[in-house]
C-alpha positions, 0 to 999 in steps of 0.5 A, a space after each residue: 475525278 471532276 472539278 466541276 459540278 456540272 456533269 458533262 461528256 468530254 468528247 476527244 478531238 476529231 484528229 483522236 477520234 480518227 485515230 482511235 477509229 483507224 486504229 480500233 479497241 480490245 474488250 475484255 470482262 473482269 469480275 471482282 475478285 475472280 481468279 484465273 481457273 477457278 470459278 469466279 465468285 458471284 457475290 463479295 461480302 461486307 461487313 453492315 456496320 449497323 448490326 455486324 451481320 455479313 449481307 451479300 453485294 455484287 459489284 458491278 462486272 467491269 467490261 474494259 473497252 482500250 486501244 488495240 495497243 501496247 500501252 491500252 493492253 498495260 493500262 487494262 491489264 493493270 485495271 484488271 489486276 487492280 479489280 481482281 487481285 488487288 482490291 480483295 487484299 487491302 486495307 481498308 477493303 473497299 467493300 467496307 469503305 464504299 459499303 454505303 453506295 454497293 446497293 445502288 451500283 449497275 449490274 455492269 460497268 463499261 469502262 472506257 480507258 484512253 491515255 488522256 482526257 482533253 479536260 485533264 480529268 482523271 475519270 468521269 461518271 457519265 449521266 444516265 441516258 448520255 452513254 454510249 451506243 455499245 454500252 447501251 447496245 450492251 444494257 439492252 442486250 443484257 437487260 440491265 442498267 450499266 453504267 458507263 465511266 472514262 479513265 485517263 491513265 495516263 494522267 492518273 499515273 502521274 496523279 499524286 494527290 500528296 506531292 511531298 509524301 510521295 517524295 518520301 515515299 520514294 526515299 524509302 526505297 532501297 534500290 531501283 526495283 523497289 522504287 518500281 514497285 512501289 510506283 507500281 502499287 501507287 498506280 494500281 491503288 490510284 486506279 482503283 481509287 478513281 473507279 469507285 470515286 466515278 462508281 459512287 458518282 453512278 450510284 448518287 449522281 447529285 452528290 457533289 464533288 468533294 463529298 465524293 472526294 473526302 472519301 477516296 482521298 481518305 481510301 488512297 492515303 489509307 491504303 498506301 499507309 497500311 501497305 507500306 506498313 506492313 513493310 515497316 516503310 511509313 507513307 508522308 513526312 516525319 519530322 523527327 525532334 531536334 536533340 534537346 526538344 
């Protein structure tokens, strides 16, 4: 997510890019809401607010481009089972939330996972034409548009865009596994609420900023809320009246 209007390709530092050189990337290909050993579907529904008719949007294949390392192959395949699993089953579904902007997304998204961007920017959309070679290599290959888009995961795992409800999410937990879950379904959500924050960034690129934001803060508080209500857990601060109020 940017904090500033202005598009701009955040480019690591020389000692990064030697490292991340030296040490070479993974790919792997995930397609929404696929499941392992059965065919993946080839078009997700959503429901057109307009006249309630199901009309078929494909979202974008994701190809995941991450460091050949133990911590770039955990962010992957926490993205992957974020994209495929994850988003099929919340609530509010993000094919209803970001119906508006499907028609306009790529074919195909190449995502670019590091552990930190040197801007502190938790995603970034980048410009049509500004790609890289292989994600342009790809699109020629393939022979269409893809969309390109870098994620910082390790900055939005610490992402809380709610400090004090994550407080008292935390305090609802009973024991240590449960408070591991519940981080772990807090990271998941936070990557895919960043994913289709930068995906609508490629769908409208002169949106500005905090209209785009208005609506994935909006998705990240909702989905967390439903989520935990269905564990009778409640996400952000109750006050509970004083005796005599």
């Amino acid at each position: 997510m940017r904090r500033r209007t202005v598009p701009k390709v955040r480019v690591p530092g020389i000692w990064q890019q030697l490292w991340d050189k030296w040490r070479g990337e993974e790919t792997r290909v995930v397609r929404f809401g696929s499941t392992a050993g059965l065919a993946a579907p080839r078009r997700a529904a959503v429901i057109d607010g307009a006249n309630d008719a199901r009309i078929p949007r494909e979202l974008p294949l994701l190809v995941l481009r991450y460091p050949r390392s133990k911590a770039g192959r955990r962010a992957a395949s926490t993205l992957e089972n974020a994209y495929r699993h994850l988003a099929t089953v919340l609530q509010p579904s993000p094919l209803e939330v970001y119906q508006e902007i499907l028609p306009y997304l790529p074919g195909a998204v190449v995502v670019i996972l590091r552990q930190q961007d040197p801007a502190g920017c938790l995603g970034h959309a980048r410009p049509e034409g500004m790609e890289s070679e292989t994600t342009r290599a790809l699109a020629s290959e393939i022979d269409t548009r893809v969309g390109e888009i870098d994620m910082a995961w390790q900055q939005i795992a610490q992402w809380q865009p709610q400090p004090l409800a994550s407080l008292a999410l935390d305090a609802w937990a009973v024991d240590e596994v449960e408070r591991r879950q519940d981080q772990d379904l807090r990271v998941r959500v936070a990557m895919l609420t960043v994913l289709f924050h930068e995906m609508e960034h490629l769908a409208f690129p002169e949106r500005p900023e905090h209209e785009v934001r208005r609506r994935s803060d909006r998705f990240y508080q909702q989905v967390l809320a439903a989520t935990l209500e269905e564990r009778g857990q409640v996400y952000g601060m109750e006050a509970s009246p004083s005796p005599g109020w």
